[in-house]
C-alpha positions in Angstrom: 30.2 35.5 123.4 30.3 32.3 125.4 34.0 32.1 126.3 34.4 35.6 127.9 37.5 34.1 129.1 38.7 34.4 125.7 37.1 38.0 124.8 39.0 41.3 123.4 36.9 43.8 124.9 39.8 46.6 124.4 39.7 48.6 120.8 43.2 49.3 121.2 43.7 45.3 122.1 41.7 44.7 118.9 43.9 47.3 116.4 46.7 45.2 117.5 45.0 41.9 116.2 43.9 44.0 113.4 47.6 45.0 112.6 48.7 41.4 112.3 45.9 40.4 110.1 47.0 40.0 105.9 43.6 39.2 104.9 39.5 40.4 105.4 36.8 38.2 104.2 33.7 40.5 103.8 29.8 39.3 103.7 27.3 40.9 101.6 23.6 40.0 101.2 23.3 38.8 97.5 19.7 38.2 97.6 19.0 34.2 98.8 22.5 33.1 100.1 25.6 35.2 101.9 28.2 35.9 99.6 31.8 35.9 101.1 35.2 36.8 99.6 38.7 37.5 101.1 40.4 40.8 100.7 43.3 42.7 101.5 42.5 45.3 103.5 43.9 48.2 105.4 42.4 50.2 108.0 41.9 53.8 109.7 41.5 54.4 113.6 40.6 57.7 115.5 40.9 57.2 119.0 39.8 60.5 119.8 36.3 60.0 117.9 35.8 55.7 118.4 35.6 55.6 114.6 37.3 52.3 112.9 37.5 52.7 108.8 38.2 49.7 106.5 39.6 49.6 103.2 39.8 47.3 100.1 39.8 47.7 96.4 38.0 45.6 93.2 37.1 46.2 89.6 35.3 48.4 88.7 32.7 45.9 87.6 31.9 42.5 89.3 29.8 40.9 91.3 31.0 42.3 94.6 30.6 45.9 93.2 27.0 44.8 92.1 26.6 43.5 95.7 27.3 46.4 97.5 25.4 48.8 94.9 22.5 47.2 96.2 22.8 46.8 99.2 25.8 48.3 101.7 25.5 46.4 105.1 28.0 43.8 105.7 29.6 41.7 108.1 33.3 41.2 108.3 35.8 38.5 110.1 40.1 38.7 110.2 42.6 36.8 111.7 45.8 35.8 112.4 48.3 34.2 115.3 46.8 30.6 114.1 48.2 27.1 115.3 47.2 24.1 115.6 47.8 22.7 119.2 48.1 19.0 119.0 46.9 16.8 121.8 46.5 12.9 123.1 43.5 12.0 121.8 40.8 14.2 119.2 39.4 16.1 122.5 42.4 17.3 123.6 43.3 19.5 120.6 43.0 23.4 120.2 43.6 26.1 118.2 45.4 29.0 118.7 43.9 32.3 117.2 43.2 35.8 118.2 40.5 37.4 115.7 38.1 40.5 115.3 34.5 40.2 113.6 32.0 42.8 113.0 29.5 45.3 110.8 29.3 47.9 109.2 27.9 49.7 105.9 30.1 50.2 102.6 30.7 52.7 101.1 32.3 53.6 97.6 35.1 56.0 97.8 35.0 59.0 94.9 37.9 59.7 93.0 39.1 62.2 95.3 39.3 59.8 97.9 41.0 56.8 96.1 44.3 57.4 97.0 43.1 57.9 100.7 41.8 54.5 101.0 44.4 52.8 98.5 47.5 54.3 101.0 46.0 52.6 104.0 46.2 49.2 102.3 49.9 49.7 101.2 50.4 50.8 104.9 49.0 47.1 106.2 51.3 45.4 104.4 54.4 47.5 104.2 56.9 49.5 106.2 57.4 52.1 103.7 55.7 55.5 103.8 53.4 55.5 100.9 51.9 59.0 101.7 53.8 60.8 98.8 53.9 57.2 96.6 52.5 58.2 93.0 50.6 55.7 92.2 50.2 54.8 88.6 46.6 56.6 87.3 46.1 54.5 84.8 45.6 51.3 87.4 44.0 54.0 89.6 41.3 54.3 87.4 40.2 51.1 87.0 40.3 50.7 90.7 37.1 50.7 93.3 38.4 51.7 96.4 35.3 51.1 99.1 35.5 51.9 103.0 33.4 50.0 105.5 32.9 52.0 108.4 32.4 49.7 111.4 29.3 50.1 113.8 30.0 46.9 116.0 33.5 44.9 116.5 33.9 41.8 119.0 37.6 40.2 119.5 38.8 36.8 120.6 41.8 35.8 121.7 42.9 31.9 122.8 46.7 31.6 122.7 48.3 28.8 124.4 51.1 26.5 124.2 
């Protein structure tokens, strides 16, 4: 990173950003060019073992499930806190931002393990305690639920005002 000025090296600094964050864009390899789509997401952290666990759902056909079926490393990017910090003239503007990137390989969650990963994406974006939430089987079932477990996570941060 060239600005280490501006560098999350904390894990704990970086579940915060990660907390604040409403969407994910993911990149698979689809054979000559990136392909990139935004997601909702939710995530899992043990402290104890250093291991950070993304989740998001899709069909359960598509191009992204074809994607991933053949091939399961992927990069990821989130973020949140953005402003645009206007200036005096075109050098003197900025951007707020704080952000996390990374990699990782995808995996597809079996049934058993649906409502695991599909409770840690209510839990991003609500307050509510969806551990005991029944969730409707029908729209279960036509649900992918995949988890990216992350091998490598950098965070920025440039907030000023």
């Amino acid at each position: 990173m060239n600005r280490k000025d501006k560098e999350v090296k904390n894990i704990d600094n970086m579940i915060n950003i990660i907390k604040k964050c409403d969407i994910i864009r993911i990149g698979l390899f689809d054979n000559e060019y990136p392909y990139i789509i935004p997601l909702n997401f939710g995530y899992y952290y043990d402290k104890n073992k250093s291991e950070l666990e993304l989740y998001f759902h899709g069909a359960n056909t598509g191009k992204k499930l074809d994607i991933i079926k053949n091939n399961d490393k992927a990069g990821f990017e989130m973020d949140c806190s953005t402003e645009l910090i206007k200036g005096s003239n075109p050098c003197n503007y900025s951007m707020n931002f704080e952000s996390v990137c990374g990699n990782g390989k995808i995996s597809i969650l079996p049934e058993e393990e649906k409502l695991k990963g599909l409770k840690y994406i209510m839990k991003q974006y609500s307050s509510n305690n969806f551990s005991n939430y029944d969730f409707k089987s029908k729209a279960v079932e036509k649900t992918t639920v995949f988890k990216l477990s992350v091998n490598e996570i950098t965070g920025k941060s440039s907030i000023r005002k």
